[in-house]
C-alpha positions, -999 to 999 in steps of 0.1 A, spaced: 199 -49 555 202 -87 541 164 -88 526 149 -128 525 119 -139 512 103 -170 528 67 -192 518 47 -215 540 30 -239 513 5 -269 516 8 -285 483 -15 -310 491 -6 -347 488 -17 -368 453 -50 -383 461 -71 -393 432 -100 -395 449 -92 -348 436 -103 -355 404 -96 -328 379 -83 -311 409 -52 -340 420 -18 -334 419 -14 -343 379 -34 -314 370 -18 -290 395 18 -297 400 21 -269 373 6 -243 388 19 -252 422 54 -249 407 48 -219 384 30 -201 417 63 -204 437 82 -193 407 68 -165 401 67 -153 440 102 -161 439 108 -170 476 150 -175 486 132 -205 514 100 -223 509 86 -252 530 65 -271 518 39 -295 538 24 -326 523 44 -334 496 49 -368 490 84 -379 476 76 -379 440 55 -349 443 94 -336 456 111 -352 424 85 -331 405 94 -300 416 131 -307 417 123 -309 384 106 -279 370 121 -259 399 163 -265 390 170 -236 409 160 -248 445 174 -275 465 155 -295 488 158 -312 526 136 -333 547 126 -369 555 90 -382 553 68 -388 581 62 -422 576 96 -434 581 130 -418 564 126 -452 533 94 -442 532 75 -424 499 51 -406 522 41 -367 532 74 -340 539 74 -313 556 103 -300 535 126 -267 525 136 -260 496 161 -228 494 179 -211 459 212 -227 462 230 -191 443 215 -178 475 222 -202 502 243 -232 513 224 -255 537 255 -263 566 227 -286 586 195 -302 583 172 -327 602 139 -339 605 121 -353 639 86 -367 646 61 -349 670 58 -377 692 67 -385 728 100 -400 709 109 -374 682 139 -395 668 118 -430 662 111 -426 624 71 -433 618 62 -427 654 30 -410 663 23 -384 692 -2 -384 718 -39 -380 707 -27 -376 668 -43 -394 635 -7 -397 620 28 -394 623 36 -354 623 72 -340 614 91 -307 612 123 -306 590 149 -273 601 175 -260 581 202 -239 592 210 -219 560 241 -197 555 247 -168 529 273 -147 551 241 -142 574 230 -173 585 197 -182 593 174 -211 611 142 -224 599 115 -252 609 89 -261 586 59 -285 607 24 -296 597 7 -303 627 -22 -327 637 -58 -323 623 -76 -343 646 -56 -344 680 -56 -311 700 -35 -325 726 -11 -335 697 -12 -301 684 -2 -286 715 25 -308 727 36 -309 691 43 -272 688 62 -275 725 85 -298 710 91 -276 678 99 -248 700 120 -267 721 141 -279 693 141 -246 676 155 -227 709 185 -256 710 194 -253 673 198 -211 673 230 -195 687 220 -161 679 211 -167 646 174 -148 634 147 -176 630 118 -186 612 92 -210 620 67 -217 599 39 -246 587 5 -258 588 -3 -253 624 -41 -271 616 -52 -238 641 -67 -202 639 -52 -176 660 -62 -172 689 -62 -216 693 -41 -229 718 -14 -245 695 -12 -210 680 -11 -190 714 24 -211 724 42 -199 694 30 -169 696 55 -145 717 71 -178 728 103 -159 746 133 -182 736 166 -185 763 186 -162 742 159 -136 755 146 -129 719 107 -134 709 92 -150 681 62 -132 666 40 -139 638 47 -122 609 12 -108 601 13 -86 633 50 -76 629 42 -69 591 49 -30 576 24 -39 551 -1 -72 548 -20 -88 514 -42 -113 513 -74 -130 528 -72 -139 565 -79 -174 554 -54 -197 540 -79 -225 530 -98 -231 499 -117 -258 483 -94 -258 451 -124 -237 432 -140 -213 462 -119 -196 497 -132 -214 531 -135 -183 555 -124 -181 589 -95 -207 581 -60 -190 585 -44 -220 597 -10 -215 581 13 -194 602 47 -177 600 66 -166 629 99 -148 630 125 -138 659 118 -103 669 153 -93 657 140 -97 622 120 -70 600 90 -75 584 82 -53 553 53 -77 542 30 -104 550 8 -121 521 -17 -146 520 -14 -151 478 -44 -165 459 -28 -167 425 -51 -193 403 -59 -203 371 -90 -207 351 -96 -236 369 -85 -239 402 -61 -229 429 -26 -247 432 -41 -262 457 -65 -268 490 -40 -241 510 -28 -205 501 7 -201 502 15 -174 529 50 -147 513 69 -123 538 92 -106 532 119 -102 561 151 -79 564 181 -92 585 
């Protein structure tokens, strides 16, 4: 079996209203934390595009794709995937806006505080592979809702076969509607997608995926991974690497391991 590790990471955006806890002070360990969990596919959410430079920088090893929500000039928030390029070639890429016109650059969806993308890749190392990486709406549940529908809409039209990943902020618990239409969501090739924790041989981690930067918020998993069912799961983590200091940041990067 062709063994993959993906990670679902919120960096969190550079805001100085953080403190000692923005982006300057951080962008080490955030870097260092993917590193050292190695993962061949990471997507990141809200990484603005010099946050992006940053870690093109002290991370050589990965390239990245993905446009920014606010418009594709713009220097705002990614949802973006970065992959090891001795691993994988990226053969396609594109990046469209949760609204009710996905391919308007800056547009915002429904009931939603901002504009909301989700950047896909489809990555090829002999045995290719699709992936969407989406940060959906804090405030608007409609948004939410109609936003994942459109990310699993566009995910079933870009797989031919190919196993999947979908993965992100979802701004939802389980059980949360947003959350329940990923879940077991049957796409036209008659396959399922799943999320990883319940297809996982063995899970790590808190069930939350929040934190403070200095304490874990309970009863938050709000970052999700789901794979098609024709993909093994040998692990599911929820890491809370730190320092002395603080986390990496105000999310907890979520690991699995997958076998294809």
């Amino acid at each position: 079996m062709n063994r993959v590790r993906v990670a679902s990471f919120n960096v969190r955006y550079d805001a100085a209203t953080d403190g000692r806890d923005n982006w300057a002070h951080r962008r080490r360990l955030v870097a260092g934390t993917i590193r050292y969990h190695a993962p061949a596919v990471v997507g990141v959410q809200e990484a603005m595009t010099h946050q992006l430079r940053e870690l093109q920088s002290m991370l050589p090893e990965y390239d990245w794709v993905g446009d920014p929500r606010d418009g594709v000039a713009s220097g705002g928030e990614h949802t973006a995937i970065g992959y090891l390029t001795d691993r994988f070639d990226c053969v396609a890429t594109g990046t469209f806006w949760l609204s009710e016109t996905p391919d308007e650059p800056g547009s915002v969806g429904w009931d939603g505080a901002y504009p909301r993308v989700a950047t896909w890749a489809r990555l090829d190392d002999d045995n290719p592979l699709v992936v969407v990486n989406t940060h959906l709406d804090h405030k608007g549940e409609q948004a939410r809702r109609r936003g994942v529908d459109l990310v699993l809409e566009r995910l079933d039209g870009l797989v031919d076969g190919e196993p999947a990943v979908l993965q992100g902020d979802f701004n939802c618990v389980v059980g949360d509607p947003a959350y329940e239409r990923a879940a077991g969501r049957s796409l036209s090739d008659g396959r399922e997608l799943a999320d990883t924790r319940s297809l996982a041989d063995h899970r790590h981690g808190p069930t939350t995926t929040r934190t403070d930067f200095h304490d874990l918020l309970p009863e938050m998993g709000i970052d999700h991974v789901f794979a098609t069912d024709d993909l093994d799961v040998t692990s599911h983590a929820v890491c809370t690497d730190r320092d002395d200091d603080h986390y990496p940041s105000d999310h907890l990067p979520v690991v699995v391991d997958l076998s294809r």
